[in-house]
DSSP file (Angstrom, degrees, kcal/mol; ACC not computed):
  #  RESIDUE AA STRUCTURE BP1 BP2  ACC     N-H-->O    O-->H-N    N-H-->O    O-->H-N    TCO  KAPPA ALPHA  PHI   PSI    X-CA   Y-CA   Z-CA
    1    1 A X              0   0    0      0, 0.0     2,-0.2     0, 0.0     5,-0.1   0.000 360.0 360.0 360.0 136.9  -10.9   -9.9  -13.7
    2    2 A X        -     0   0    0      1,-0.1     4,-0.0     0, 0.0     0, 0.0  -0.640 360.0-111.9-135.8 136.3  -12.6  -11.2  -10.6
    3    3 A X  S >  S+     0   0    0      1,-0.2     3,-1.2    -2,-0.2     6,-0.2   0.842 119.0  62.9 -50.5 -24.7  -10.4  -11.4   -7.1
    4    4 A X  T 3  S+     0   0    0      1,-0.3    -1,-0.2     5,-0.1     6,-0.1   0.811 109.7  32.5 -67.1 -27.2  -10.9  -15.2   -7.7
    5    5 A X  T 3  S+     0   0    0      4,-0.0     2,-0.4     5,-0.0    -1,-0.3   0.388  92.1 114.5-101.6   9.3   -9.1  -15.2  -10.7
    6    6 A X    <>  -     0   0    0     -3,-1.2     4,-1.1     1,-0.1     3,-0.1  -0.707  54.2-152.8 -70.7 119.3   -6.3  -12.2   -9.8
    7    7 A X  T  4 S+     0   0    0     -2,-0.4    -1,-0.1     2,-0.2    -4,-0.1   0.468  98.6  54.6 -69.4   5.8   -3.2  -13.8   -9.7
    8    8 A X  T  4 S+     0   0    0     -5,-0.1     4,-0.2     4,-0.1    -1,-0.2   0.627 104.1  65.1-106.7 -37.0   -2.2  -10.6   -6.9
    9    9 A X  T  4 S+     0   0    0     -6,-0.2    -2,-0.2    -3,-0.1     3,-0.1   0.781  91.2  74.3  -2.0 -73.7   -5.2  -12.0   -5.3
   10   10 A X  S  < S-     0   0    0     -4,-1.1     2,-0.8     1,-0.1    -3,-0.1   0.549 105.8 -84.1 -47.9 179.3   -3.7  -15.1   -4.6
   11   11 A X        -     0   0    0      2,-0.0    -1,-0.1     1,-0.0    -2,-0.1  -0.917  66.2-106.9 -98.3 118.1   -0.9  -16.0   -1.9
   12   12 A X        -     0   0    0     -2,-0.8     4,-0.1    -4,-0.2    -4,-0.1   0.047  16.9-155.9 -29.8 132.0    2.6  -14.9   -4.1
   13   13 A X  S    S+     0   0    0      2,-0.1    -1,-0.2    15,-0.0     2,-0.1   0.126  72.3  83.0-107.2  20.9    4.4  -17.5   -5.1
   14   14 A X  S    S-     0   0    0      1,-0.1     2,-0.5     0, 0.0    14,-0.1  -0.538  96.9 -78.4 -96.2-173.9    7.8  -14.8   -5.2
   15   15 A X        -     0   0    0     12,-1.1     2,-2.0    -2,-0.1    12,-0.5  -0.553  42.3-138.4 -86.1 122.1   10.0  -14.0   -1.9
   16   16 A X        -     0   0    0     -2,-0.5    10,-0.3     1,-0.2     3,-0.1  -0.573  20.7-174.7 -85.4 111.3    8.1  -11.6    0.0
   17   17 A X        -     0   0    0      8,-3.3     9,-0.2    -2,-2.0    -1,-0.2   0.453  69.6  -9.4 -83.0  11.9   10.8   -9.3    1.1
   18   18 A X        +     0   0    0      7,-0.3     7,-2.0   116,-0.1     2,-0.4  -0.417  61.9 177.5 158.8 131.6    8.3   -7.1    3.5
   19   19 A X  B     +A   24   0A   0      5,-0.3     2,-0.3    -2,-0.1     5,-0.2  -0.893   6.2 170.2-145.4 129.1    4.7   -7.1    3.9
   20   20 A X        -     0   0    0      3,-0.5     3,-0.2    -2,-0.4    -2,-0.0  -0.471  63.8 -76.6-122.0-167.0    1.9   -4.8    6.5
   21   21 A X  S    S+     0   0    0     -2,-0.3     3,-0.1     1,-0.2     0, 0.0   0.109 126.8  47.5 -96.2 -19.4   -1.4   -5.0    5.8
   22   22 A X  S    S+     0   0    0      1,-0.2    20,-2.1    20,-0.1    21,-0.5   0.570 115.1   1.6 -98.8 -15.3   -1.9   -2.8    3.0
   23   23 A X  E     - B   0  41A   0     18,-0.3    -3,-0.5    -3,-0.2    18,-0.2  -0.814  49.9-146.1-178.3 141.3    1.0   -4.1    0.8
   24   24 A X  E     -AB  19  40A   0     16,-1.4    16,-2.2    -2,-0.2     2,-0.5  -0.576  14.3-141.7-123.3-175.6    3.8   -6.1   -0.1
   25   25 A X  E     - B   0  39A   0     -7,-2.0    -8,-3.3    14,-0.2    -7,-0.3  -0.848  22.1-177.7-109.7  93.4    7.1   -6.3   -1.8
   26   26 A X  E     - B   0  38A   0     12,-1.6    12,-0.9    -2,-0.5     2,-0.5  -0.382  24.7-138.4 -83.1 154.2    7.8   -9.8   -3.7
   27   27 A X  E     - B   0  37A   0    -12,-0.5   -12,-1.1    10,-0.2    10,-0.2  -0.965  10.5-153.9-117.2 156.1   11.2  -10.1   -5.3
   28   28 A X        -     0   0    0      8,-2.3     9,-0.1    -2,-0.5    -1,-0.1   0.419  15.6-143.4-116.4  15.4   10.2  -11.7   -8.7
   29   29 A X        +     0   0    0      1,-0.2     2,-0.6     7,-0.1     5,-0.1   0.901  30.9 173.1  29.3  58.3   14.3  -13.6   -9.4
   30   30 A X        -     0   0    0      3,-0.4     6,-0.2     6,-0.2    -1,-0.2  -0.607  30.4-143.9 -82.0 142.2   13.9  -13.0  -13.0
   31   31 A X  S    S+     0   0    0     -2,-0.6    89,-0.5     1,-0.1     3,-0.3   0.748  97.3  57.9 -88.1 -17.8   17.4  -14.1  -14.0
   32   32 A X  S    S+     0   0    0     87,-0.2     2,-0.8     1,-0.2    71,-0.2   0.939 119.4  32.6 -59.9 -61.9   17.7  -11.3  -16.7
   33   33 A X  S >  S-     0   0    0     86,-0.1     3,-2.9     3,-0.1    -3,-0.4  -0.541  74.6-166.0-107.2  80.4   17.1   -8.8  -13.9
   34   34 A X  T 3  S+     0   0    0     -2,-0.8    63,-0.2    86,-0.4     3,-0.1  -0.203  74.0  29.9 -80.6 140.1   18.4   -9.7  -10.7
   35   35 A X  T 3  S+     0   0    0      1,-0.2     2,-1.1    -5,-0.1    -1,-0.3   0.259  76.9 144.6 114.0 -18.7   16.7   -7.3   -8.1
   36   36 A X    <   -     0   0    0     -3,-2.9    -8,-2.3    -6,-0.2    -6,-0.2  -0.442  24.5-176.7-118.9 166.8   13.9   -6.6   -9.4
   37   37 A X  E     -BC  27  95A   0     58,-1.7    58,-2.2    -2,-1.1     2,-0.2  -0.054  19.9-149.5-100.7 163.8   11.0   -6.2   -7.3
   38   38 A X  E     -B   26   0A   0    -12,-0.9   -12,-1.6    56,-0.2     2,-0.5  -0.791  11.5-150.5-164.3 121.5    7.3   -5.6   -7.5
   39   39 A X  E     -B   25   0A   0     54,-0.3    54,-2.8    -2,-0.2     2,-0.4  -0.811  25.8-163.8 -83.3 126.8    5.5   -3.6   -4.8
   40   40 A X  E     -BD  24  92A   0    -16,-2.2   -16,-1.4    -2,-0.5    52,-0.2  -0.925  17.5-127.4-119.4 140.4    2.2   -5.1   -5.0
   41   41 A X  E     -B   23   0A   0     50,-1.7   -18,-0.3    -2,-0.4   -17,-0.1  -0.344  16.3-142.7 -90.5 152.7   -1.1   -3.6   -3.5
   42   42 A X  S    S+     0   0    0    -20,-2.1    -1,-0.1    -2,-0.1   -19,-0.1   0.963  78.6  67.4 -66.4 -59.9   -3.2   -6.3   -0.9
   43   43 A X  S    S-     0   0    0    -21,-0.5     2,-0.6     1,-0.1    -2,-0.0   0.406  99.7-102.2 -46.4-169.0   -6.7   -5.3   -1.9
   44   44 A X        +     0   0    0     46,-0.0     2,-0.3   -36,-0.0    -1,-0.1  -0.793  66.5 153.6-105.6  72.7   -8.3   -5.9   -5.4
   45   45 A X        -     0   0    0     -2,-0.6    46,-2.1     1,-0.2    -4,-0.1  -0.860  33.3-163.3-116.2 147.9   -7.8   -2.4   -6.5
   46   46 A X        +     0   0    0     -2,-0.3     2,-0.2    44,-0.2    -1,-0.2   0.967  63.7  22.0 -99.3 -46.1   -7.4   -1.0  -10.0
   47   47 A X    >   -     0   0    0     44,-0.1     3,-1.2     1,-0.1     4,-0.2  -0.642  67.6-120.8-125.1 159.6   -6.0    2.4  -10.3
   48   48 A X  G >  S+     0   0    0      1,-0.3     3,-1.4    -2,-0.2     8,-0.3   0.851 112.7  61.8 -74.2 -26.4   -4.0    4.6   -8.0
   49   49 A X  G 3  S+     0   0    0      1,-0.2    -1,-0.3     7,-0.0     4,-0.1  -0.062  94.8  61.7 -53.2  18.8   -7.2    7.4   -8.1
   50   50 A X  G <  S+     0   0    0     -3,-1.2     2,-0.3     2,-0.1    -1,-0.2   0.316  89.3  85.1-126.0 -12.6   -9.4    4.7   -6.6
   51   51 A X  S <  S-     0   0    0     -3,-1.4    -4,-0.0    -4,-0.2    -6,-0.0  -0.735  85.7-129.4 -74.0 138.4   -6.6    5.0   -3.4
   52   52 A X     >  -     0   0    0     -2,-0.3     4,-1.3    -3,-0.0    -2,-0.1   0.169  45.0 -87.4 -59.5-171.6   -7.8    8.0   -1.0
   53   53 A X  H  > S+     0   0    0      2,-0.2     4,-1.0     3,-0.1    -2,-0.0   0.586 125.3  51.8-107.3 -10.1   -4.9   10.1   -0.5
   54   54 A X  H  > S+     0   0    0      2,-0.2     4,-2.1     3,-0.1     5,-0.4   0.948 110.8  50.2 -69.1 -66.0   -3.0    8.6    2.4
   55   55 A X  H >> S+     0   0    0      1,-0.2     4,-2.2     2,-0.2     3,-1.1   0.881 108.8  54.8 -57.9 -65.0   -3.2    5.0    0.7
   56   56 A X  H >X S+     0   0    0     -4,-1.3     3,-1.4     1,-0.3     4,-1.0   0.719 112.1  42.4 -40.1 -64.9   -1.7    6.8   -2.6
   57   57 A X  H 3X S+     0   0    0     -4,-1.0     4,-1.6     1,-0.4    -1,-0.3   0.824 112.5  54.7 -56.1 -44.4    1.5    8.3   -0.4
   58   58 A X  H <X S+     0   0    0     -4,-2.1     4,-0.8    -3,-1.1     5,-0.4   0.913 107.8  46.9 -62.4 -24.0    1.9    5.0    1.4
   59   59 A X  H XX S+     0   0    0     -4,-2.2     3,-4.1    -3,-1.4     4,-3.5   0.964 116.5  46.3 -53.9 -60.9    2.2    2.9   -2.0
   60   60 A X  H 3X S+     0   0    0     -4,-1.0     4,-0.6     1,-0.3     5,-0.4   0.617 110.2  51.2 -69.8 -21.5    4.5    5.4   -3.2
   61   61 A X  H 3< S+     0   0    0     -4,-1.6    -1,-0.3    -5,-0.2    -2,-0.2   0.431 108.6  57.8 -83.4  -4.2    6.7    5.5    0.2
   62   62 A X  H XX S+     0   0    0     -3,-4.1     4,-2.5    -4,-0.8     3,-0.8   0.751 107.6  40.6 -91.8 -64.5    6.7    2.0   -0.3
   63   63 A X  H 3X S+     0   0    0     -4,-3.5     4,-0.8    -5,-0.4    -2,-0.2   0.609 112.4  52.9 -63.3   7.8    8.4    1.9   -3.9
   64   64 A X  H 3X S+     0   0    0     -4,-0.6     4,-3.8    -5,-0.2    -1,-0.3   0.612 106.4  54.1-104.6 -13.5   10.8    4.5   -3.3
   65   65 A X  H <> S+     0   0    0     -3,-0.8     4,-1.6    -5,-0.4     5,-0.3   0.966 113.3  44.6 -50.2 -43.0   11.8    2.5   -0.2
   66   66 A X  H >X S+     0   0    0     -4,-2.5     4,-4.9     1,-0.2     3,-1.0   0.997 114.7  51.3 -61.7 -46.4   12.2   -0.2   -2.7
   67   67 A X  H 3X S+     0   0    0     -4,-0.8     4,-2.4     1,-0.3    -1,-0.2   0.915 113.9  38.4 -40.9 -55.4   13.9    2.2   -5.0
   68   68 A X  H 3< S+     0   0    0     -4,-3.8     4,-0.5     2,-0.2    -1,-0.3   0.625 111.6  59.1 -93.4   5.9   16.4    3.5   -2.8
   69   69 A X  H <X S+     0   0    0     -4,-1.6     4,-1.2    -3,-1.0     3,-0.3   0.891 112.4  44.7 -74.0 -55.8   17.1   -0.3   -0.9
   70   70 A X  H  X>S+     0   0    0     -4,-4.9     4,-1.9    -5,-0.3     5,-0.7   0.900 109.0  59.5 -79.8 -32.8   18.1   -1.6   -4.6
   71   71 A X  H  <5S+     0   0    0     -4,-2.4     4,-0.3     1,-0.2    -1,-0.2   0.823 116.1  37.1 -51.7 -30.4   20.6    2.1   -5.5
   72   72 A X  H  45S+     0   0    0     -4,-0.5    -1,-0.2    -3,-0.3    -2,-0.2   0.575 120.8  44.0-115.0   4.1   22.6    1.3   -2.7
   73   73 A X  H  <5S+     0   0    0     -4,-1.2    -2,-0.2    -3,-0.2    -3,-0.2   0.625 130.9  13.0   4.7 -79.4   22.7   -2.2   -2.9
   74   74 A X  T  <5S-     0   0    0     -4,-1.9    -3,-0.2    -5,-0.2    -2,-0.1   0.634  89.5-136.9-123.1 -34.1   23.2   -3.2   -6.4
   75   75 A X      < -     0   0    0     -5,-0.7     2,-0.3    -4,-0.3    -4,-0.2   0.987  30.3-161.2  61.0  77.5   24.3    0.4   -7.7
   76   76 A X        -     0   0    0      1,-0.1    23,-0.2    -6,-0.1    -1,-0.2  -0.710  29.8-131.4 -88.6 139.9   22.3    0.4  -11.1
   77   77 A X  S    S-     0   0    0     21,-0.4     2,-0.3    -2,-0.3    22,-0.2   0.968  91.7  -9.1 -49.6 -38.0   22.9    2.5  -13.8
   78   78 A X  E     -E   98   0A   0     20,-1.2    20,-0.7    -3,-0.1     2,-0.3  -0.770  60.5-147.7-128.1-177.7   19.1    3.3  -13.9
   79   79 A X  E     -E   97   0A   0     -2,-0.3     2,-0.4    18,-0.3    18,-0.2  -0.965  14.3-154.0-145.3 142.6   15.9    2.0  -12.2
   80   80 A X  E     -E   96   0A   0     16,-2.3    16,-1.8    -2,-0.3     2,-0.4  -0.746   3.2-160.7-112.2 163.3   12.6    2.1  -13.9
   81   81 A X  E     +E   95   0A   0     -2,-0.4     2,-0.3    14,-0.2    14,-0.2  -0.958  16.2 176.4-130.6 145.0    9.4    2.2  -12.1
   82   82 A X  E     -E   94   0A   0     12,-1.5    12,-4.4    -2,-0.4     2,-0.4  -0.881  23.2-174.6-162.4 138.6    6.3    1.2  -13.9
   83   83 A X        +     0   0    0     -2,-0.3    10,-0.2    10,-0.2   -35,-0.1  -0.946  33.7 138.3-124.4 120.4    2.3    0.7  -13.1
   84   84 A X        -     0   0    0     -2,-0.4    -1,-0.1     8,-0.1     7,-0.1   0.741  24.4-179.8-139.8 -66.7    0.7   -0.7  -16.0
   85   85 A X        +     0   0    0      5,-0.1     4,-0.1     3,-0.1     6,-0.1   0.875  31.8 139.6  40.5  43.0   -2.1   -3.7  -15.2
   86   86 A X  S    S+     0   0    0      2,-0.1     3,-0.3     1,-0.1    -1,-0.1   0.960  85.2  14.6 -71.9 -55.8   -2.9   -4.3  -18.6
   87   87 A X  S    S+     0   0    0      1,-0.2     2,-0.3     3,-0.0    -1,-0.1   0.719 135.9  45.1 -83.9 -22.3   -3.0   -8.0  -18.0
   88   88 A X  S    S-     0   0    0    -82,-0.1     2,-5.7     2,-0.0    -1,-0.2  -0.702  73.5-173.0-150.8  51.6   -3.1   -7.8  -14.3
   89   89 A X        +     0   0    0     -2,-0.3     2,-0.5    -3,-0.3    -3,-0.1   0.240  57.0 103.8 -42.6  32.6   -5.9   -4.8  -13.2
   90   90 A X  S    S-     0   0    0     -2,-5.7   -44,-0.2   -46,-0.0    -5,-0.1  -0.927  89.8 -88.3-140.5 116.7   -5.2   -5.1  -10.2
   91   91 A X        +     0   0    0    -46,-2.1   -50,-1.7    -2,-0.5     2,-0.3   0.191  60.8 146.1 -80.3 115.3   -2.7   -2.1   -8.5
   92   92 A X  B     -D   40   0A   0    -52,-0.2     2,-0.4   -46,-0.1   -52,-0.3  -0.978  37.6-150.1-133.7 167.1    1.1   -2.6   -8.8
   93   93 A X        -     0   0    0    -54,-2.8     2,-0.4    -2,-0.3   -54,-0.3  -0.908   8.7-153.2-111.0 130.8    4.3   -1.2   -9.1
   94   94 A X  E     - E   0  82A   0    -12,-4.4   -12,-1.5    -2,-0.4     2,-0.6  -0.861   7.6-170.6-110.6 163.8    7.6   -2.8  -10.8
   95   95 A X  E     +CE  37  81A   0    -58,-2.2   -58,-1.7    -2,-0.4     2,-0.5  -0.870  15.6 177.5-138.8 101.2   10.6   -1.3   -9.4
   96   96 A X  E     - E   0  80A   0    -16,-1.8   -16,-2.3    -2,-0.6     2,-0.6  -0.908  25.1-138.8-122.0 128.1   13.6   -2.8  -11.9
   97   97 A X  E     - E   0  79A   0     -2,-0.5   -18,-0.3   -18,-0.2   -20,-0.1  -0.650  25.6-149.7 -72.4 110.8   17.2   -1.8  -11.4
   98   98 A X  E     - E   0  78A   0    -20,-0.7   -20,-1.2    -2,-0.6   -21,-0.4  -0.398  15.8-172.0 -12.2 123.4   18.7   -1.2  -14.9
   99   99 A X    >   -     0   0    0    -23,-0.2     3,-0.8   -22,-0.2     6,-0.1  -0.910  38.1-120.3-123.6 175.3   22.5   -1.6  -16.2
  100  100 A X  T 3  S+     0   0    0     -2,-0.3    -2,-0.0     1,-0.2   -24,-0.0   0.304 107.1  58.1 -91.1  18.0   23.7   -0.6  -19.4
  101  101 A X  T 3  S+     0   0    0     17,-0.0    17,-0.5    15,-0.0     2,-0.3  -0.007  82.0 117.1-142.3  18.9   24.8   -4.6  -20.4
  102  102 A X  S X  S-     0   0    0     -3,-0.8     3,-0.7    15,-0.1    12,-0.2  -0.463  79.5-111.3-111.4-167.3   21.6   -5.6  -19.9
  103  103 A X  T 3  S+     0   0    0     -2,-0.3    11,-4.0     1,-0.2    12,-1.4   0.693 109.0  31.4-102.2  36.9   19.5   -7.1  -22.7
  104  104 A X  T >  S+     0   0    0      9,-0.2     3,-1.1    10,-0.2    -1,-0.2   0.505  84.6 159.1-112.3 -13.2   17.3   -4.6  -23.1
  105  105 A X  T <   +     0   0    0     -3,-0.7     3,-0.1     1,-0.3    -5,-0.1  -0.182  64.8  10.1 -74.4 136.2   19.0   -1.7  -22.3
  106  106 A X  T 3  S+     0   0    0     -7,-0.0    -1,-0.3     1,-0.0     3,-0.1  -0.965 120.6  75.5 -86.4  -0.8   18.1    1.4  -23.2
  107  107 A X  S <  S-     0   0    0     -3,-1.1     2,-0.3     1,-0.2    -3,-0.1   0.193 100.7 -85.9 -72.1 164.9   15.1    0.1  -24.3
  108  108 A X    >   -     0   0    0      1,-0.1     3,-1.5     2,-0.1     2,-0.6  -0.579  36.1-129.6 -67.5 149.4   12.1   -1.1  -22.1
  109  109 A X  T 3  S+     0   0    0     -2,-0.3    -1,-0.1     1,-0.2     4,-0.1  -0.426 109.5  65.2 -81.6  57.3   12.6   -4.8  -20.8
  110  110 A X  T 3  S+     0   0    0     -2,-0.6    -1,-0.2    -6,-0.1     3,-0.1  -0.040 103.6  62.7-123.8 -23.4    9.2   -5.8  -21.9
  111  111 A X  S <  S-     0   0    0     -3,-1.5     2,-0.3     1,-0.2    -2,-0.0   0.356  99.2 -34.0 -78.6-133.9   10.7   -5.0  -25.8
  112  112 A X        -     0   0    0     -8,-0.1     2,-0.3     1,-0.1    -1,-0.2  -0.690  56.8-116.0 -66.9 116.5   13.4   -6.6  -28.0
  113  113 A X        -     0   0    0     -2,-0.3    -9,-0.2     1,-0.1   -10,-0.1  -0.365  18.6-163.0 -56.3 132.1   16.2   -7.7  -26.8
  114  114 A X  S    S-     0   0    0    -11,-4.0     2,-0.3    -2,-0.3   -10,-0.2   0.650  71.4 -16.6 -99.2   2.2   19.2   -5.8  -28.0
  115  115 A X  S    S-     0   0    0    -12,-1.4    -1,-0.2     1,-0.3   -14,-0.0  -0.988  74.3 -84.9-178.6-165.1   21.7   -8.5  -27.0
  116  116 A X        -     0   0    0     -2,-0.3    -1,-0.3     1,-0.1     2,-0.2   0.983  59.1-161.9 -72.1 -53.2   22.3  -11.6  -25.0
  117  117 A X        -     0   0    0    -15,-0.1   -15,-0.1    -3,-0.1    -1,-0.1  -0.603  33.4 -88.3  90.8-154.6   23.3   -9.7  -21.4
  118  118 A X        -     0   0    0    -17,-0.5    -1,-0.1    -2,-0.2   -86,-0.1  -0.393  44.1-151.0-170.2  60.9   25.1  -11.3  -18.8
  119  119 A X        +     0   0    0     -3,-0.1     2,-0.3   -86,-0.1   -87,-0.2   0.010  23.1 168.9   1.3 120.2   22.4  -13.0  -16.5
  120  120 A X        -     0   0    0    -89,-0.5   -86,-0.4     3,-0.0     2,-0.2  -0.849  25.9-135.5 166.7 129.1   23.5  -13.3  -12.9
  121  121 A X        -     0   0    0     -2,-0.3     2,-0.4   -87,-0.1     3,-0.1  -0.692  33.7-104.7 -86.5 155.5   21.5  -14.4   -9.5
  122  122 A X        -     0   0    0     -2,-0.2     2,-0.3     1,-0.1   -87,-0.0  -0.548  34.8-115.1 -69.0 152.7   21.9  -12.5   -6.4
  123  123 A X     >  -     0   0    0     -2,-0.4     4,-3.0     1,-0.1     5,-0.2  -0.452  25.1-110.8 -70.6 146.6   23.9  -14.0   -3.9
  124  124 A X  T  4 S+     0   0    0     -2,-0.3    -1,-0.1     2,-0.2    -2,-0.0   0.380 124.1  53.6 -75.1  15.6   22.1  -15.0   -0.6
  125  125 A X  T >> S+     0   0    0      3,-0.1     3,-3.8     2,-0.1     4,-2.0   0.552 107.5  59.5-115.1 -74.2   24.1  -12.3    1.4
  126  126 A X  H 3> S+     0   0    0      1,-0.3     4,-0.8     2,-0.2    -2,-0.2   0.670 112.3  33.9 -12.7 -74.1   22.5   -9.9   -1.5
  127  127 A X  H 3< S+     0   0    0     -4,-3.0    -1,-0.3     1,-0.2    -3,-0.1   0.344 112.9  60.6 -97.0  19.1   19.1  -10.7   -0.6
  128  128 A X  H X> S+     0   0    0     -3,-3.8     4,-2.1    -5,-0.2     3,-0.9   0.735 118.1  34.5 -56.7 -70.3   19.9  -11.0    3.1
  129  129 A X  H 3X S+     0   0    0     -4,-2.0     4,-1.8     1,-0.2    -2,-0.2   0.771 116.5  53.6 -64.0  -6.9   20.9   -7.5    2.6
  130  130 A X  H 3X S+     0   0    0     -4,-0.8     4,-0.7    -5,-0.4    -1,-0.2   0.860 112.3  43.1 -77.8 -38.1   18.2   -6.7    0.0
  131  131 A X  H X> S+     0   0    0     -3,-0.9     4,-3.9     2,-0.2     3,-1.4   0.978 120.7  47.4 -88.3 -63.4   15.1   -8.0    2.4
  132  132 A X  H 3X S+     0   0    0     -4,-2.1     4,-0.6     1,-0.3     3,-0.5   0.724 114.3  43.8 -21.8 -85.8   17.2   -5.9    5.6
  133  133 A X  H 3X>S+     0   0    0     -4,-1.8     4,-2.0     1,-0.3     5,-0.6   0.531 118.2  47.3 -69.3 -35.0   17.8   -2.4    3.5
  134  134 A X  I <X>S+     0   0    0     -3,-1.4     4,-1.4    -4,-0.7     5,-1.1   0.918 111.8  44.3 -88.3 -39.6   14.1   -2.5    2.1
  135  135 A X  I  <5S+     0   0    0     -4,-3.9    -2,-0.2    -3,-0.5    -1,-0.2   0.829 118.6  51.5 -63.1 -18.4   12.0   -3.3    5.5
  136  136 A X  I  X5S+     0   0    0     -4,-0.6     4,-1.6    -5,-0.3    -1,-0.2   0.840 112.7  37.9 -85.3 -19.2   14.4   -0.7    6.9
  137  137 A X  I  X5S+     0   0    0     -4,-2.0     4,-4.8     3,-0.2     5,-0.4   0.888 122.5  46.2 -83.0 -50.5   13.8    2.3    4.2
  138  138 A X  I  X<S+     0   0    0     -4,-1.4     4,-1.8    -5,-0.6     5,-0.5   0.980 114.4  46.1 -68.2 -46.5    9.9    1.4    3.9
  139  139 A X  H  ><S+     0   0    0     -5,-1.1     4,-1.9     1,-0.2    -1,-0.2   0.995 116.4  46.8 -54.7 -43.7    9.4    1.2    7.9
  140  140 A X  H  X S+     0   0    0     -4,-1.6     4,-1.0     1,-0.2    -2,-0.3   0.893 116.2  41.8 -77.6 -26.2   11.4    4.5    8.2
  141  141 A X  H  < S+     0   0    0     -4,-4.8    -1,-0.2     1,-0.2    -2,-0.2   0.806 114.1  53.1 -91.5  -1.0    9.3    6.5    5.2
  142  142 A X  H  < S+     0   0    0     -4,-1.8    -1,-0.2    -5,-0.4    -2,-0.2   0.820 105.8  59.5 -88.1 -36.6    5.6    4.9    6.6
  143  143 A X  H  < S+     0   0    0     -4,-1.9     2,-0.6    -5,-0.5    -2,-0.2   0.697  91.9  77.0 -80.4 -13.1    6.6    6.4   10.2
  144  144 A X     <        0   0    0     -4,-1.0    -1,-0.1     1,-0.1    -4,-0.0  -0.901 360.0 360.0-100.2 125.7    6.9    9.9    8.9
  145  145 A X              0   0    0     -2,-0.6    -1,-0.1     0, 0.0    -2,-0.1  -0.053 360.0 360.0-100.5 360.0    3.6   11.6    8.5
């Protein structure tokens, strides 16, 4: 896959809840999984070894910003983290908050649904507070060194 044809490439067509210059955070409104997020890298890059070892720390200081924005937030039973780029080489993280009613659970949400679930947008104070709580955790863990 060629940057002209990376859809990460591209300008996001999600809500960017916080962006610098090396990476951003899109919220993707999946209506199964409200919350969840995908820190996405700028560059065309495939694997997190192909980051020096400063870019590695910042990615990751970015998705546990996300991580810990959406735990005190949304209060999910779990949160999964995942970097996969099997269809998409191109370096990301998904950062999805977890309940036990939803309809994958315990299972990955990529499998079989194990039931209907119980669907459910955030509310626009939600992702007022969502966009706040993440630009504030990710600003404060990129300013310690």
């Amino acid at each position: 896959m060629t940057e002209k044809s990376c859809p990460l490439c591209q300008p996001t067509p999600h809500q960017t809840l916080w962006q610098d210059g090396f990476c951003r955070v899109v919220l993707l409104h999946d209506a199964d999984y409200p919350a969840y997020c995908r820190v996405e890298l700028i560059a065309h890059i495939k694997e997190m070894t192909d980051l020096v070892p400063p870019e590695r720390a910042h990615m990751m200081k970015v998705v546990f910003a996300v991580e810990t924005a959406l735990r005190e937030l949304i209060q999910p039973d779990k949160i999964n983290l995942a970097s996969l780029g099997n269809k998409t080489p191109h370096l990301h993280w998904h950062v999805i908050p977890r309940f036990d009613n939803d309809r994958h659970f315990p299972n990955s949400h990529w499998g079989v649904a194990e039931r209907a679930g119980e669907p459910r947008k955030l509310s626009e104070s939600e992702l007022v507070q969502l966009q706040d709580k993440v630009k504030l955790y990710a600003e404060r863990a990129l300013a310690v060194t």
